[in-house]
N, C-alpha and C positions, 0 to 999 in steps of 0.2 A: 373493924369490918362494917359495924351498923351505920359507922360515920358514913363510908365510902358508900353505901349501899344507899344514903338519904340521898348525898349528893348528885350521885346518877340519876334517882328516881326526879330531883328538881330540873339537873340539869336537861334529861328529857320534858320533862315539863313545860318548862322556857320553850324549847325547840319547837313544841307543836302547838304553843300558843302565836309564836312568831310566822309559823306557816298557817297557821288557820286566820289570823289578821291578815296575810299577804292576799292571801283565796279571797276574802273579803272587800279587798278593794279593787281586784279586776271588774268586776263588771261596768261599776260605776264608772273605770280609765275605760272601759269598752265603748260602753254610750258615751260617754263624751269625745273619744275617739270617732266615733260613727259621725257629728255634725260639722258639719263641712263650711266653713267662714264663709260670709256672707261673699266678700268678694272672687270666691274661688268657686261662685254659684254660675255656669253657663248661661248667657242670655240667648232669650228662645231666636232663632234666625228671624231674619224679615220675611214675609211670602211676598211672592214672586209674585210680579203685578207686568201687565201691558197696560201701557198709556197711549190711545189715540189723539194725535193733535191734528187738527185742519186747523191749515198755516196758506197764507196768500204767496203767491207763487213767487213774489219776489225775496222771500225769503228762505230759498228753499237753498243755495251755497250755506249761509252761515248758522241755519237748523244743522245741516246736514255736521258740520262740521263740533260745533255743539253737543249734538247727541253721543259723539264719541269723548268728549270732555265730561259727558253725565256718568255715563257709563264706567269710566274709570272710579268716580266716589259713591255711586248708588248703582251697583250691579245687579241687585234685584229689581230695580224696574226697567222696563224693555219699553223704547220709545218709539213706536209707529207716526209716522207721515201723511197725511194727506194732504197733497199742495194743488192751487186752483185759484181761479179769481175770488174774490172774497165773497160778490152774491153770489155764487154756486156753492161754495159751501155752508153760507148760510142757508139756504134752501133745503140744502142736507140736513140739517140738524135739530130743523121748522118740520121736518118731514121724517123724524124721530133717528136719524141715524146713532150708532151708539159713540159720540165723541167726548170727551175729557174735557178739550181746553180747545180752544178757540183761539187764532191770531189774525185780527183783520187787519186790511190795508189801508181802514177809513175806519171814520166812527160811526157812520150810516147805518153800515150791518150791524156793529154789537148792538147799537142805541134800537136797532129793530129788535133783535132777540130779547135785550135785556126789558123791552115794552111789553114786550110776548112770557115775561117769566121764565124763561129758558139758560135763563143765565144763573150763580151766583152772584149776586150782584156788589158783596162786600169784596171778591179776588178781584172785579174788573180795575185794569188801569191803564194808561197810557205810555207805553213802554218806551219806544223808538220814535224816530220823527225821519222823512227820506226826501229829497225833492224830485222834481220832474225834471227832464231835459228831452232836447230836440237831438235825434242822431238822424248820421247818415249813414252809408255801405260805403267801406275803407277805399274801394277804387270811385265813387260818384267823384263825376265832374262838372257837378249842376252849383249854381252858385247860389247855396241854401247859407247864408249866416242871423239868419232872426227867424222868429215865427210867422210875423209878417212875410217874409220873402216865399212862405206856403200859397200868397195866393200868385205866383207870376206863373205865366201857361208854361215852361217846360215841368212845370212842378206835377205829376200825374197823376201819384199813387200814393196816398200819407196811411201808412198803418196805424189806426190806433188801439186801444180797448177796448170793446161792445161795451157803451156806455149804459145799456140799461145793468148788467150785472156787474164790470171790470170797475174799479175803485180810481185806477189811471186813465181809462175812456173817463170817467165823471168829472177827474181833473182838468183832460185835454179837452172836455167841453166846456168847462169853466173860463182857462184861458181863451178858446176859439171869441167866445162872448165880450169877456173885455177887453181885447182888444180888439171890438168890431170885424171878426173878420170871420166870424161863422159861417154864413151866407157862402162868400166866394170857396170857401176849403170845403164844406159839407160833401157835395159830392165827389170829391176825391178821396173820402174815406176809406177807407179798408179793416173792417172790423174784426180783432182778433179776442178769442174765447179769453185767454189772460196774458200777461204782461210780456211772459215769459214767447208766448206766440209770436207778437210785434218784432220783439228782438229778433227773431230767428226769420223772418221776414224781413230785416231790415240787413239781417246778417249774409244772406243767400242774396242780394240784391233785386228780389222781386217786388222790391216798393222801393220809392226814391228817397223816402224818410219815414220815420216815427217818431213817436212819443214812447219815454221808456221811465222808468225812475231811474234815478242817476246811480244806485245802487249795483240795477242789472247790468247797465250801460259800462262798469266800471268790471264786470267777469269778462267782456270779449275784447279781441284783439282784432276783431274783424269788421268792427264802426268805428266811424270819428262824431264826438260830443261835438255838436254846434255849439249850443247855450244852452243854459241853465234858462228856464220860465221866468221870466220878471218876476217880483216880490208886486204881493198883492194882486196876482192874476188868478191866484187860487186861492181854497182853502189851505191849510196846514196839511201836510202828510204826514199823520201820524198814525200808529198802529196800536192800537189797544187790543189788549189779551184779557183771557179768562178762565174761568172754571164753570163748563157748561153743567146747569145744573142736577142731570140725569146720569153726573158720572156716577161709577161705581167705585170709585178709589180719588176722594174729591179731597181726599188730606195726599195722598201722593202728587197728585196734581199740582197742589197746591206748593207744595217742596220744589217743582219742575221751575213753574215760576218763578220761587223765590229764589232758583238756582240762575232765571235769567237777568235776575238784578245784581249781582256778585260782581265784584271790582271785573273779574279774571274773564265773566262773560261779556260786561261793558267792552272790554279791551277788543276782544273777538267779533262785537258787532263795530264798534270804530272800523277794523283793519278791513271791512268789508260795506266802509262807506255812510253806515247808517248814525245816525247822529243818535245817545241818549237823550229821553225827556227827564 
């Protein structure tokens, strides 16, 4: 009986040394339960950003179409427009408006801003290149096939860009000059606020020709392209961008751009004419 009665008392023993060690290492499996793998840690969402761009009007199809290719991989930022002749919205932005990024039609305006400090000047580059051409209104029956053919008298009404601000007036006075033929075309001018005005003048048949980049020229179906500008009647048409330096989201900005140097956005400015630099 003493036997049986030691045995018990051990066997109980064992048992509640067995559960007092088991008690003893929850906590420890607790806290180590409680930290969470580093990869299983939620990353904090982006904040939601607006980006303003003033963009030259001739760009305003393959922006537009653009902005929905961004949109698809960076949905937290929302991409506002401003389209215009290039010195009108450089003026904007000399005159504090609150803009991101800058796209000129020339290098005139940024090389202004970027003199004036208003730029970042390590984001500026030269993105796009566009040419100029001669159009007419799809029913004209005037025998326009050169530039020169601007100065014969049924020739009336030539719309071009207000050359003191329009980037393509500064063009179409370039060529006027060398090829001598300012003088005779000057007063048949018709000066429109940007690019995009010409065309739509040239498209409604209220002028008998313009000056368009060949860019615009290539969205209607309601002009015929004469010619392209001779080589070396002009400067280059190229558009330089940037990160105007008052943004307030000048690293998002900066991603926008680097979004428009991307194989996938190259392709998208080709299909709408514009040449990569």
């Amino acid at each position: 009986m003493k036997i049986k009665k030691f045995l018990a008392f051990m066997l109980v023993g064992i048992i509640s040394i067995s559960l007092l060690g088991g008690c003893s290492k929850k906590p420890a499996q607790q806290e180590q339960g409680d930290v969470e793998p580093v990869d299983q840690v939620e990353q904090q969402p982006k904040e939601q950003v607006e980006l303003l761009i003033s963009a030259a009007a001739s760009l305003t199809d393959v922006l537009e179409e653009l902005r929905e290719d961004y949109k698809a991989i960076e949905p937290e930022t929302t991409i506002d427009y401003t389209f215009g002749s290039s010195g009108a919205l450089q003026a904007q932005i000399e005159e504090g408006a609150p803009v991101d990024i800058f796209m000129s039609a020339a290098q005139k305006q940024m090389k202004a801003l970027e003199d004036a400090d208003l730029m970042l000047n390590e984001s500026i580059k030269t993105l796009l290149v566009n040419k100029v051409v001669l159009i007419t209104p799809k029913d004209s029956d005037l025998d326009i096939k050169s530039f020169e053919d601007l100065t014969k008298d049924d020739v009336k009404k030539i719309a071009v860009g207000d050359p003191s601000n329009v980037p393509v007036g500064q063009y179409s006075e370039e060529i006027f000059e060398n090829l001598n033929i300012k003088d005779k075309v000057e007063p048949k001018l018709i000066l429109g606020s940007d690019v995009r005005t010409v065309l739509t003048w040239v498209e409604s048949g209220e002028v008998d020709c313009g000056i368009v980049y060949a860019t615009d020229a290539y969205t209607s179906d309601s002009i015929n392209i004469v010619t392209e500008a001779p080589e070396e009647s002009h400067k280059e048409v190229s558009y330089p961008v940037g990160v105007v330096k008052e943004s307030k989201n000048p690293d998002r900005a900066q991603a926008f751009l680097d979004f428009l140097s991307t194989d996938e956005s190259k392709k998208t400015f080709e299909k709408y004419g514009f040449s990569i630099k």
